[in-house]
N, C-alpha and C positions, 0 to 999 in steps of 0.2 A: 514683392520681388521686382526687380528694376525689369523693364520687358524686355531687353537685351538676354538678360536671361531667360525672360520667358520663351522664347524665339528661339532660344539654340535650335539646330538642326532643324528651321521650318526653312521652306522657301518663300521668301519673301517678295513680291513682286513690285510692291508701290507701297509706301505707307508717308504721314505725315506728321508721327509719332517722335516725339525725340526719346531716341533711345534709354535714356535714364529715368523716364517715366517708371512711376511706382507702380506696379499692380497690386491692388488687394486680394481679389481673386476671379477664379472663371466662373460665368455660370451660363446655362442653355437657356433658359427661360428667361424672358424679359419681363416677366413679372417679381425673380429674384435679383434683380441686377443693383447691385448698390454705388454709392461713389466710387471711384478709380476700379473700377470691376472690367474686368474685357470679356463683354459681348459676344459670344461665337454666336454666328448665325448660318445657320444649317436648314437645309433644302427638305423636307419632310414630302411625305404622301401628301397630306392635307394642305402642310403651312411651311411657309417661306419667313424663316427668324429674321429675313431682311423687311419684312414687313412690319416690322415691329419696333424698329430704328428711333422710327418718331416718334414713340410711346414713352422714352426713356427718359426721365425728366432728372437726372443727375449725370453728372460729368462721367464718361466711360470712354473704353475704347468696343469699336467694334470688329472681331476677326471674320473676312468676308472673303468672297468671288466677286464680287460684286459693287464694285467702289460707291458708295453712299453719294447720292445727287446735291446734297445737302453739305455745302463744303466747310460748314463747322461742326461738323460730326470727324471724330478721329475715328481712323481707322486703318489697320494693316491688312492690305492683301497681296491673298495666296492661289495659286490652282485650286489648291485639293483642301478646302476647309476640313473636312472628317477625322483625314490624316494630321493637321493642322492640329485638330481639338487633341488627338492624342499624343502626340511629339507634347506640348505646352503641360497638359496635365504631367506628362512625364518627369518634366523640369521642374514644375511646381514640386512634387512630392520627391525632388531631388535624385531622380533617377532612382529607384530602388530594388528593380528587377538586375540590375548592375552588379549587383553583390549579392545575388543567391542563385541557385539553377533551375532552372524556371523548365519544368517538364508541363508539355500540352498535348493535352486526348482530345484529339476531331474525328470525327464519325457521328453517324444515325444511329447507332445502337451501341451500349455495352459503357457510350462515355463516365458517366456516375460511376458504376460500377468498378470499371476499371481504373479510377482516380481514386477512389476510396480504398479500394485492394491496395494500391501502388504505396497509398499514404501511410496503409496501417502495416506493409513489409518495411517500408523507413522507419519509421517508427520503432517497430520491435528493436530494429539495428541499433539505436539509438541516433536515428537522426530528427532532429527536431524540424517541423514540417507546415508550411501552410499549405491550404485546401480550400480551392474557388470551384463551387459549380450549383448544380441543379439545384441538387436538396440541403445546402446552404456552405457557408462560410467560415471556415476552422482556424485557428492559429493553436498548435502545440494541443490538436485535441479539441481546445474551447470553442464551442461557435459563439461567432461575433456578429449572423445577421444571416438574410436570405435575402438575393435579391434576382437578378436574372442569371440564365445559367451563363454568360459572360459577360458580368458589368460594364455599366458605359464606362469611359475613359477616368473618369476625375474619380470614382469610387473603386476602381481596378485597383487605379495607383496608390490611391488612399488606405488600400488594403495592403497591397505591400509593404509600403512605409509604415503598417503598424505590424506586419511579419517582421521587416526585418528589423524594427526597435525591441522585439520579442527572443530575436536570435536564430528563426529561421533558417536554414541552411539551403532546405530544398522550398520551391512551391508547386505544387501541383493543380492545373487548373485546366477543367474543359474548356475549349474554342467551339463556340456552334458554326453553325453556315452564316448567320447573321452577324454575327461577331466581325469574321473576316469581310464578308461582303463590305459590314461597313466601316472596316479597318479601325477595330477600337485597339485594337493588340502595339495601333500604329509604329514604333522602332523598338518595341521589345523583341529581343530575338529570344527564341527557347533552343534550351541547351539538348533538348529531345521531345522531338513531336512523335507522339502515337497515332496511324490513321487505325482504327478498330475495325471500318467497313461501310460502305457506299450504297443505301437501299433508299428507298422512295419515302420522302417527308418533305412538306412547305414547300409542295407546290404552289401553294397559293401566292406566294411571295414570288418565288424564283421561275413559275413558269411549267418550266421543263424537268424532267430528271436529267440531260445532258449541262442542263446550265446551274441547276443546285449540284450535281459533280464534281462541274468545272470550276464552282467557287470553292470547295474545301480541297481537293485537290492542289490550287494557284495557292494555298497555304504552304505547300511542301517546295519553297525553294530556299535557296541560299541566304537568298535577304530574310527570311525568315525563321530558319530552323538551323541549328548545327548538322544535329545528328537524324536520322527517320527511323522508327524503329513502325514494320508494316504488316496488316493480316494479309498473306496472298494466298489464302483461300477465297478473300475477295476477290469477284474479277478486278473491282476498281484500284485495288490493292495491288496484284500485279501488274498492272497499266505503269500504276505510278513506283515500281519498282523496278520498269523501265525505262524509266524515265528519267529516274535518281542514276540511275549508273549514266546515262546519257548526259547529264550534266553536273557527274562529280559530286553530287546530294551522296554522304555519308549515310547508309543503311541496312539494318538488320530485317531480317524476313521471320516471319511467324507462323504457323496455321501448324492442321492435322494431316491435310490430304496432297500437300503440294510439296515438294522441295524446299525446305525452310532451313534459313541458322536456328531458329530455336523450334522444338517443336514436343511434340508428347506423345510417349505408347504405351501400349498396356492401358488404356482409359477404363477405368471398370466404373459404375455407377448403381448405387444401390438407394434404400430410403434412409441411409445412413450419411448420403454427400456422396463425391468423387474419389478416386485414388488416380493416380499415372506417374508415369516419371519423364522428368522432363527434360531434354536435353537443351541448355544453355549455353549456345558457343563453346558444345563437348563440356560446357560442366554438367555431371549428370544429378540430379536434384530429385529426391524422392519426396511426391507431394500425397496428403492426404487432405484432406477438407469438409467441412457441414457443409458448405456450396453443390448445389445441384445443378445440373443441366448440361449439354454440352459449352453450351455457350458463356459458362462458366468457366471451362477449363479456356475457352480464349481469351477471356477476361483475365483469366490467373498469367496466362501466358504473360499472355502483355505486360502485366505489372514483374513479372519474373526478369523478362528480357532486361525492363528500364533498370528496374531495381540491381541488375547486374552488372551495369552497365556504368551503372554510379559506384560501382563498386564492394556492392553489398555478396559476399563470398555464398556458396552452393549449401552448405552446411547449415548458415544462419538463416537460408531462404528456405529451407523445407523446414525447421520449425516455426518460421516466420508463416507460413500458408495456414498452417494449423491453429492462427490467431486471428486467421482473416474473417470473419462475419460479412453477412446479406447487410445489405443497408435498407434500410426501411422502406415498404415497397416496392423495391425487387425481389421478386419470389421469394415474399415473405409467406414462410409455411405457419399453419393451424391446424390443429385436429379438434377434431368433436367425438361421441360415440359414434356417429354414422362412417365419417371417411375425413379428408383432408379438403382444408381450403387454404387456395392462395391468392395471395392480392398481388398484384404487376399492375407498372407502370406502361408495360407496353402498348403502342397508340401506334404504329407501322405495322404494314401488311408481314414487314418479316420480322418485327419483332413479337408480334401474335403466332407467327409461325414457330419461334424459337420460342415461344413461353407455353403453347398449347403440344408440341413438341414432345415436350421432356414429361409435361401434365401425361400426358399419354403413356409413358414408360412409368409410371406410380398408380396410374389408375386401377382402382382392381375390378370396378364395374363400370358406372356410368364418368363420361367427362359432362360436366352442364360450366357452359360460357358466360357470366354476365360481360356485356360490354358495348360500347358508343363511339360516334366517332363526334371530332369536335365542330361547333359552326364555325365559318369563315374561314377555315383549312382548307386543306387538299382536299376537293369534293371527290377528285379519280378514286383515291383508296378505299372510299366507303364500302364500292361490290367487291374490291378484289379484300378486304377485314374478313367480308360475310363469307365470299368463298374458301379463304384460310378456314374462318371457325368450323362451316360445316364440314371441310375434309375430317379434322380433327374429335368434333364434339359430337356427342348423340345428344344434348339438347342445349338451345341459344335462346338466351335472354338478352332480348335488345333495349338499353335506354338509354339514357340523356350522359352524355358527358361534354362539358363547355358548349352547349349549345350557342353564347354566344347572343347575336343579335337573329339568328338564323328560327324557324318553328323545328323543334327539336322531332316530330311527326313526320317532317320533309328528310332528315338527316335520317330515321330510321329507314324509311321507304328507299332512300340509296341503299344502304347498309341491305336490306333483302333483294334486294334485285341481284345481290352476288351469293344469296345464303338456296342451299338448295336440300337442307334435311325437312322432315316434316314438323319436328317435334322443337317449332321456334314458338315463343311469344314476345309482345312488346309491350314493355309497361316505363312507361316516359318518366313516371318519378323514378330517379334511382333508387331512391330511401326503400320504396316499394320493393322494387325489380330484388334488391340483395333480399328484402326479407322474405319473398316469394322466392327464392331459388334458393335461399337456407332450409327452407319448411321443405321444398322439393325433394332435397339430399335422402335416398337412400343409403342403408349399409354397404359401404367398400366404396360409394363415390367421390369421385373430386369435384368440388368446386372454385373454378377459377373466377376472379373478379379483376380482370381487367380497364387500363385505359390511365387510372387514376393515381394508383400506388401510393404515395404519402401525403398525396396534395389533401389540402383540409376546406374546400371549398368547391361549389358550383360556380360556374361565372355566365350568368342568365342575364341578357338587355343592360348590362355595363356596370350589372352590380356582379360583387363576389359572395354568395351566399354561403354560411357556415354548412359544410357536410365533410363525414370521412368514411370513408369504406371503412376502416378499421373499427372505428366507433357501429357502425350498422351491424359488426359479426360480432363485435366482443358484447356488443349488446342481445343480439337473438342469436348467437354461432352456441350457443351452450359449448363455449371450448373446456374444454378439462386440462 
């Protein structure tokens, strides 16, 4: 591609490129860099791509901040390379978010969930759908890969551009905090962002909870989103519901307990799933579902509101809920002869709060906790994880989850310093921990297994080690 076209809508500050230069293509790595390839080089924790300039023994261009000292090195610079990598990857895969309606779930909790619910109400309708997030990558149903929960720029696009050669209509794709921090989304605008809810995650990265916030929050404006569709039963949610009206941000409100356009009564809950009816912009929509927990029915919410929003009628959406399925992971339920277990991904103080929660309204004796917090994370959550589990649990098994490079011994000893029942132990191999708190199980007990949900691996000193919570119960859970 001639880099004039590469370049649409970048800002260009200096370059010594003639415009009619061919690119082959992009790549981050200077160890991938082939002839006529343009070079992004991008400012990393550890490493500076601009240090790598000199390494490059074939003819390229470099995209930089940073004008190369070296004045037979080509290179085009800009401000904001990040932005840069994604406007370019954008052109490259010919713009493809252009021609579909691109809906985005940002929040700390319920994202998966409610991208998966959203995808499988389109669906029913017959809309044919692509699907980007956690627990992997869909086109018309098929997965096509797993990679982060919001790919970098050149495989984002590259996913679209194989949606919309599929016929796509909608995409739906979670945005994390890291996502937008590092502007992979760069001029995709979404025809409808959901914020789901604003609770404490990656502080490690962002610091503060005031500045991880602020970053998915700085998501919800005009250059970025058409429409906001919001939970304000978050406080963060009605922050930024005053905020949208304050500058003309198009948006719908959601929750159970607050003043909402959409919202739901009559919630009954039993071990059978949800029932409520739920009012959509006064269409009233009778819902039933396998889906358990409260925080389910804000998940159904949310994908009700979009879904309606695109157009999908009240009629087609209450038999549509009734197709909607847990995604693997989230409060995936099991029974044995003794009582129920469940595996959740939840790894946030509030989303152990919302999974131990609902554990508590099924319980019919004991709750027993397996769960861990990860190394090189938010070290703050570990006491307030262990104070969540003891409100809720009468007995907590603490062990290893991603310990990471971190002594996985140190990560539990936080984790008790916020755990205040008597009846904890700690057993550092997982494999262990589940099969010691399977034997445990009394008649009428739950066991929750925490942290992990679908993921099929440890990640211990920079290796990813094969393990699955699901493999650990169907192996000693004697499920029936």
């Amino acid at each position: 591609m001639e880099i004039k076209k590469l370049l649409n809508n970048v800002c260009v500050l200096k370059t010594n490129v003639d415009e009619n230069y061919d690119i082959a293509d992009i790549k981050i790595n200077s160890n991938d860099v082939k002839e006529n390839d343009i070079f992004v080089c991008m400012e990393g924790v550890n490493d500076d791509g601009n240090d790598y300039i000199g390494t490059i023994n074939v003819p390229f261009v470099a995209l930089t901040e940073k004008q190369p000292a070296d004045p037979s090195v080509r290179f085009v610079l800009v401000d904001d390379v990040r932005r840069a990598y994604a406007v370019i990857c954008q052109n490259r895969f010919l713009n493809p978010a252009n021609d579909m309606k691109i809906i985005a779930v940002v929040g700390t909790n319920g994202k998966t969930s409610t991208a998966h619910y959203l995808t499988s109400m389109l669906s029913f309708a017959g809309i044919k759908c692509g699907l980007i997030g956690t627990e992997g990558h869909y086109i018309d149903g098929e997965r096509v890969g797993q990679s982060l929960t919001t790919p970098d720029p050149y495989e984002l696009n590259e996913l679209m551009f194989k949606m919309r050669a599929k016929g796509c209509e909608v995409v739906v794709s979670e945005v994390s905090a890291h996502a937008i921090y590092l502007e992979k989304t760069g001029d995709i605008k979404a025809d409808i962002a959901i914020l789901t809810n604003i609770t404490q995650d990656h502080l490690d990265f962002f610091k503060n909870f005031d500045n991880y916030c602020g970053v998915k929050m700085s998501y919800f404006t005009k250059e970025h989103v058409k429409k906001a569709i919001i939970n304000v039963d978050d406080k963060s949610g009605r922050l930024l519901l005053e905020r949208a009206e304050l500058t003309g941000l198009p948006a719908i409100s959601y929750g159970l307990y607050n003043p909402a356009d959409c919202f739901a009564v009559n919630v009954r809950e039993d071990t059978d799933g949800v029932q409520f009816v739920a009012n959509v912009n006064d269409d009233i929509i009778d819902c039933k579902s396998k889906l358990m927990g409260e925080f389910n029915v804000y998940n159904l919410l949310a994908a009700l509101a979009t879904a309606h929003e695109l157009g999908i009628d009240g009629q087609t959406l209450s038999h549509a809920v009734k197709k909607v399925r847990s995604v693997k992971g989230r409060f995936s339920v099991m029974r044995n002869d003794k009582g129920t277990i469940i595996i959740d991904f939840a790894h946030t103080p509030d989303g152990l709060k919302q999974l131990l929660s609902t554990a508590r309204t099924i319980t019919k004796s004991r709750l027993i906790t397996v769960f861990g917090c990860g190394g090189e994370r938010d070290v703050q959550k570990r006491k307030r994880m262990g104070e969540v589990a003891s409100y809720y649990s009468d007995c907590i098994v603490l062990t290893s989850d991603n310990p990471r490079s971190e002594n996985p011994n140190d990560i539990i000893r936080d984790i008790e310093s916020g755990v205040s029942i008597k009846d904890v132990k700690s057993i550092v191999n997982r494999y262990e921990a589940v099969r010691f708190a399977l034997a445990e199980m009394e008649e009428g007990d739950t066991l929750v297994i925490a942290g992990k949900g679908n993921e099929s691996y440890l990640e211990v000193r920079g290796k990813k080690l094969p393990y699955s919570d699901f493999d650990v119960v169907e192996r000693y859970g004697q499920l029936r």
